[in-house]
N, C-alpha and C positions, 0 to 999 in steps of 0.2 A: 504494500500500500504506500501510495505517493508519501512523502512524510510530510508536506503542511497540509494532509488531509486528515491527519491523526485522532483531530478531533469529533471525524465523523465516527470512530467508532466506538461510541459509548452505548449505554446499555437501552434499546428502545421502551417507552409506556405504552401499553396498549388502554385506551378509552373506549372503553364502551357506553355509547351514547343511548339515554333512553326518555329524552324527550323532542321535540321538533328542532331542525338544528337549520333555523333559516338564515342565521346570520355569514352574510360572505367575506371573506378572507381578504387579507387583499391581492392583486395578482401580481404586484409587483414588489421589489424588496419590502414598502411601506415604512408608516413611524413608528415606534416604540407605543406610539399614544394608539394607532390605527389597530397593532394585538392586540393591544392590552385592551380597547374599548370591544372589539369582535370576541374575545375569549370572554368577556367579565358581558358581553348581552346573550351567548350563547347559554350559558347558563342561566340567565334570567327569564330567558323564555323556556328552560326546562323548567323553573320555577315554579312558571305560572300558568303551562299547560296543564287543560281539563284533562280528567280522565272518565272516560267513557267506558261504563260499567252496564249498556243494557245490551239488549239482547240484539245479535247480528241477523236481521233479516236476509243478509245475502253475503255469499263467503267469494272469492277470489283468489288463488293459489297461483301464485308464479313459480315456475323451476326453472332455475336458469341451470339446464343442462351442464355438467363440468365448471360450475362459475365458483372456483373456489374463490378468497381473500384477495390472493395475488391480483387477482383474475379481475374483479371489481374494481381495485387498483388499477391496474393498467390500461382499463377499462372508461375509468373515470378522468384521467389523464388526457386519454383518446378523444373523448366526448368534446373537453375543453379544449385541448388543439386544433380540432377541428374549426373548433369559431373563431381563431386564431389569440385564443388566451394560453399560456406557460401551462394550466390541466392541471396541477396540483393542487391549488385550490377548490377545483370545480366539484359538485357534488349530483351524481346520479339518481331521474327524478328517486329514485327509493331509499337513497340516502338521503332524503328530508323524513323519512318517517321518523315518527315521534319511539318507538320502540326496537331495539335489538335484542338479540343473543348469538348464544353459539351455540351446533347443534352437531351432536356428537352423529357420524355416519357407519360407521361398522356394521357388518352385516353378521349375523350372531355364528358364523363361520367363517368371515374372512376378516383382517385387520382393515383392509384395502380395499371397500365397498364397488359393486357396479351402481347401475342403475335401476334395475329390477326391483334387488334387494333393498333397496332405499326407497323407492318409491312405493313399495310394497307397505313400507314404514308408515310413509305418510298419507301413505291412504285405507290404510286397515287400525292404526294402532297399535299393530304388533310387530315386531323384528321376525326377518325369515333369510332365510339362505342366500348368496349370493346366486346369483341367477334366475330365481326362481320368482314366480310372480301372485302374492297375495297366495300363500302357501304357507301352512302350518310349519313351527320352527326344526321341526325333526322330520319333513317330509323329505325322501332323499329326492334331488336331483335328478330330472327326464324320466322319472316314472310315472306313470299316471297313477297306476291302481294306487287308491286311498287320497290321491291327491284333494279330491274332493269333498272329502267326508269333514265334516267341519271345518272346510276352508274359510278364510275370517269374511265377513262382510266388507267392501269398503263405502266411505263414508257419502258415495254419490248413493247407493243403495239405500242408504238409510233415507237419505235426503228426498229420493223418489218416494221411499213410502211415506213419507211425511206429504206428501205433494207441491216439492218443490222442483224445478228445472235443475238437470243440468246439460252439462258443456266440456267438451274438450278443446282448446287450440293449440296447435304443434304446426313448429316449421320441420317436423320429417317424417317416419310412417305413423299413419294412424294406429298400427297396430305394432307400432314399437313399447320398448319394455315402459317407459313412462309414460306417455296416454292410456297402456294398453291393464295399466294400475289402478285407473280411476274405474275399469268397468269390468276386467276379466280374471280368471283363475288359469292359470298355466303352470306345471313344474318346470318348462324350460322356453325360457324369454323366447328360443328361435323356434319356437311353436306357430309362426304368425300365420302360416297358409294351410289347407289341409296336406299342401303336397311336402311341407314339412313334418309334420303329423310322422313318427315312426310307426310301426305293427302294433306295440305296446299298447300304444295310445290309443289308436283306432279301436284295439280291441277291448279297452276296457273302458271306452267310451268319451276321452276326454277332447271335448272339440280345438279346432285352433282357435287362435287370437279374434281374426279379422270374423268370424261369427257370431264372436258371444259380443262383440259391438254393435250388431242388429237385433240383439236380442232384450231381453226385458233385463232392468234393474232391479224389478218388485215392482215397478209404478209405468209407466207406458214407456220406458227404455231414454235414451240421450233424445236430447233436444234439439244438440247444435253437437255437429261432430269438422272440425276443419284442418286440413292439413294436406300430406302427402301419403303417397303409399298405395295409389289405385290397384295396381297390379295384383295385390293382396284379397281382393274384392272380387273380380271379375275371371269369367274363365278363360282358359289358353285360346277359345275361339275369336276372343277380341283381345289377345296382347296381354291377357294377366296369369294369372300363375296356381289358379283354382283345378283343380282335377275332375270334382266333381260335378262342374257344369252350372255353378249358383252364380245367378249376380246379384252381388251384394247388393250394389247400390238402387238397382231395381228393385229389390225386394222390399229395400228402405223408403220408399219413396211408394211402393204400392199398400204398404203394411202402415202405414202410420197414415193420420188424417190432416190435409192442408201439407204436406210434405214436400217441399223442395230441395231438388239436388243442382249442385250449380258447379261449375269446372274455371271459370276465369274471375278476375277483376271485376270485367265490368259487370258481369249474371251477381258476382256476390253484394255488389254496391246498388243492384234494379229489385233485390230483396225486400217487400214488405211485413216488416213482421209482424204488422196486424191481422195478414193471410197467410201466415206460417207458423206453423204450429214445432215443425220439427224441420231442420236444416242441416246437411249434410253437404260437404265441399271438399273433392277432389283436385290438387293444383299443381300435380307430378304425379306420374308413376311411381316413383321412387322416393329420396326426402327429396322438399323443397331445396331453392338454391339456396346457398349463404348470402346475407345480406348484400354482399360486397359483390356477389354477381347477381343481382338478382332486376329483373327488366320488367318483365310483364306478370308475375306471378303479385300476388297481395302479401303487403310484408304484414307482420306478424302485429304492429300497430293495426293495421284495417282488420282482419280477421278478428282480433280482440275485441274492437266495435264493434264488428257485425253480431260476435255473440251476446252480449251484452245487451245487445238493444232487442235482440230476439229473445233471451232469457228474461229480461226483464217484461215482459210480459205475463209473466206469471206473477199476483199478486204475494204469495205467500213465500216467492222470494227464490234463491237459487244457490248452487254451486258450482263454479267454471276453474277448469285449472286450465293454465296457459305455459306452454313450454318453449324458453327460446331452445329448440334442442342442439342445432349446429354450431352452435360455442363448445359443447361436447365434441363432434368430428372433427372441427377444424384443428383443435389441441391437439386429437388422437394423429394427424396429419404433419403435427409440428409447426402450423403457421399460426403462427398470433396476430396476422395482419385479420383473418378472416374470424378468426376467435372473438376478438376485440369487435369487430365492424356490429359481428351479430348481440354483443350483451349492451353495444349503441342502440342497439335496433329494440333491443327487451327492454330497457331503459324508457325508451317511447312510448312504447307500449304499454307500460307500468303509467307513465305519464297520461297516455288517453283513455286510461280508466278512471284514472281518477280525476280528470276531469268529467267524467261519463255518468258517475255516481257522488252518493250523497255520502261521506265519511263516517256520515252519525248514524247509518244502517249498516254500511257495509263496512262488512271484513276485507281487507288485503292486504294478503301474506309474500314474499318473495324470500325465495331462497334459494339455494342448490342442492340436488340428490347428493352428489360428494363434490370433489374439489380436483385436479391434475398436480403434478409436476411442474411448475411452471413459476418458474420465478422472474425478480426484479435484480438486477446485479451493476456492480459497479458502482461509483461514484459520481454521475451525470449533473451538471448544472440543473437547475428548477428552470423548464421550459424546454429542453433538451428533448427533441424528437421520440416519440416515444419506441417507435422502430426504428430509432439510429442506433449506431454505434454509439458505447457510452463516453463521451468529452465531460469534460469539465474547463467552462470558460476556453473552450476552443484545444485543449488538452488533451488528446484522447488517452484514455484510460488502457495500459497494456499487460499482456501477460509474461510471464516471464521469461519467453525468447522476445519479449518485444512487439506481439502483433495486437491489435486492437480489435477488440469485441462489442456483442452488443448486449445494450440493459438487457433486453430479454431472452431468455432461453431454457431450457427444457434438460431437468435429470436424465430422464428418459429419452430416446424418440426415434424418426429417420433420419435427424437433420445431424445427426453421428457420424463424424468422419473418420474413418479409417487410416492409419499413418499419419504423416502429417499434416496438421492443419493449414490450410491456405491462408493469407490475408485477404481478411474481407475487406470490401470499399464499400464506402456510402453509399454510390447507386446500389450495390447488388443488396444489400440489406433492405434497401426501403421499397423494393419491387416486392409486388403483390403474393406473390408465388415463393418469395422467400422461406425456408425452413430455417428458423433456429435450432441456432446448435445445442447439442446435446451431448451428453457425456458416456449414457450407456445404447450402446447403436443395439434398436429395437424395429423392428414392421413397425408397429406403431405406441405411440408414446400411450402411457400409462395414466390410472386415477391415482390420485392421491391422497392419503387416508385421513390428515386433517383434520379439524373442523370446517365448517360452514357457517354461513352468518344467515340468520334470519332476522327482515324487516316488519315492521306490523306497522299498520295501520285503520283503524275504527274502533267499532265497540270492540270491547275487551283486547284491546292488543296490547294494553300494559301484563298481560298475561307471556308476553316475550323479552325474557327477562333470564338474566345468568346463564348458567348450560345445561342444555336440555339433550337428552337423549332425542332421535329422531323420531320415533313413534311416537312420545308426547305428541308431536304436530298437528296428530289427525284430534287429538284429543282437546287441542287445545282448537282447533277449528267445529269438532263437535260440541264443547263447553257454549260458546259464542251462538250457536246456533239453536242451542237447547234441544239438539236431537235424542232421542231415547237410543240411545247404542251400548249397548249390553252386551257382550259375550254370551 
């Protein structure tokens, strides 16, 4: 380390904020008087924020796919460079909520959670295996038989039977391991088609993913389901990947009353949902794009209206989980140019909900299933490109043959170089396509085991507070809503 940087490395505080934190920073070095006055109103408006103790009409669940700490970080940084402010100070709309924690992710057999297992968390209340999906904790993995015998409810289910709406939105399969939590029982996440379906399974009757998404919750099935994944749905005779000749989407759209299925932008934006009862949107085969290529498809802000306004049509209220999920891929890929563009994009969307809804009914939660490998490194000036190479005041920061690296980069990953490492140059880091480097050369980079941060906003989100194991989540979204969810 440089040695007149010596005094960057002293020991960090972590704050954990848990009331509304609107006061802004300044962006530039600023006066003694401009902190001291931002730290000393930060706190006074923790002060004298209400706390809102009744019952949530309507709950709202963001997963930011892969979004660990770092990740928000760098994330938050991005948002603010973009408007062309230094992005240290900047704060992502879900970092103004008035409540945090930390939420422990382990899946009750692995240190080092997927998605599955985590989302299984948060939407049953109970901790279950890596891989598997809303499955009791001693169920083994890719079996069926038994899988189903007291498999846990999860919390849209309840919500149905109460008669309330719900929703899924996902920027990637509809019947991926995280949407595919709010509605389905699987012992193994890659259950999603029947043509994945092993012998086992078939014969002791456990369906795939992408059917028990058409099928009931208890109460007349999803309301609003949005995202990618058609292929999953329709038969080989039109381009998808079903064996036994069902189309899903057909079916969805015949089986429910006032039903609309829609494939573009513009069909999801000609939506009325004073004539729609139930709403169904395919917008890839496969997942959606990432934010950062994405052209004609609806980014994940518009989808999150569109449900909203259609859920909200039921008076006694709802449940919508919203998932940025390609901040998840793009990490596993190794590029953070694409990682970041997408938890910009969840950001928004967190934003257009809550301009969408009333705070003082509704619940909104935001968090991530688990977290990556992916750190912030180096010594970079404040304002310093957040995909550059790390400088300081025009310095770039070296290692110790001397070549210069970049803040960000990945324990794991493919951006692993073999033998010698090259010197990177500024253009080739800040290209889109960029891999950071990584230390242990992998196919692809890894989760990482972490904590997660959860944000709360409405009635009862002072209930998100210190560390919570992950299945608290659902509990604490069932508390809010006064649903009867019993074991």
């Amino acid at each position: 380390m440089p040695k007149s940087r010596n005094w960057l490395a002293g020991v960090a505080l972590l704050a954990v904020s848990t009331a509304v934190a609107a006061t802004d920073s300044p962006k530039g070095d600023g006066t003694a008087d401009e902190w001291y006055k931002a730290g000393a109103d930060a706190i006074a408006e923790r002060a004298a924020a209400p706390i809102n103790k009744g019952r949530a009409k309507n709950v709202i669940l963001f997963v930011g796919d892969g979004m660990g700490i770092s990740t928000i970080t760098a994330g938050r940084i991005l948002e603010g460079q973009m408007r062309g402010d230094p992005g240290e100070e900047n704060k992502l709309s879900f970092e103004k909520f008035p409540y945090t924690a930390l939420v422990k992710t382990y899946n009750v057999d692995a240190q080092v959670p997927d998605s599955a297992g985590t989302a299984s968390a948060l939407n049953t209340g109970i901790k279950t295996r890596i891989g598997a999906i809303n499955t009791l904790p001693g169920q083994e993995i890719g079996v069926c038989k038994g899988s189903l015998e007291g498999a846990p409810k999860t919390l849209a289910m309840y919500a149905e039977e109460a008669g309330l709406s719900t929703g899924i939105v996902t920027t990637t399969r509809l019947s991926h391991a995280t949407p595919a939590a709010v509605y389905a029982h699987a012992a193994e996440r890659d259950w999603e088609a029947d043509a994945n379906l092993p012998d086992e399974a078939k014969a002791n009757g456990c369906p795939d993913i992408a059917v028990q998404m058409v099928g009931s919750l208890g109460g007349n099935g999803l309301e609003v389901a949005l995202g990618g994944g058609r292929r999953n749905y329709v038969p080989e005779a039109k381009g998808g990947r079903r064996l036994d000749g069902r189309d899903l989407t057909e079916e969805w759209v015949k089986d429910r009353a006032d039903a609309r299925f829609v494939t573009s932008l513009e069909e999801l934006k000609s939506v009325d949902p004073a004539k729609t009862k139930h709403l169904l949107g395919f917008f890839n085969d496969s997942d959606m794009n990432f934010e950062a290529d994405r052209t004609t498809e609806p980014s994940l802000a518009d989808m999150t209206e569109a449900a909203i306004r259609q859920l909200s049509t039921n008076k006694k209220g709802y449940y919508l989980m919203v998932e940025g999920a390609r901040i998840d891929h793009a990490h596993h890929g190794g590029n953070a140019y694409r990682a970041l563009h997408d938890v910009v994009a969840l950001s928004a969307a967190v934003k257009r909900a809550s301009e969408l809804v009333d705070l003082k009914d509704t619940l909104i939660l935001v968090t991530a299933d688990h977290s990556h490998v992916f750190t912030i490194a180096g010594y970079p000036s404040r304002g310093n490109p957040i995909f550059g190479l790390s400088e300081f005041h025009g310095e770039p920061d070296l290692d110790e043959e001397g070549r210069p690296y970049t803040t960000l980069g990945y324990y794991t990953g493919p951006g692993a170089v073999q033998g010698d490492r090259p010197t990177l140059t500024p253009e080739e880091v800040l290209n889109p396509n960029f891999r950071q480097q990584a230390l242990v050369h992998t196919r692809s980079e890894t989760h990482g085991g972490e904590d997660v941060a959860l944000f709360a906003a409405g009635p009862r989100s002072y209930l998100a507070s210190g560390s919570l194991e992950q299945n608290a989540v659902f509990h604490l979204m069932r508390y809010a809503l006064d649903l009867k969810a019993k074991r």
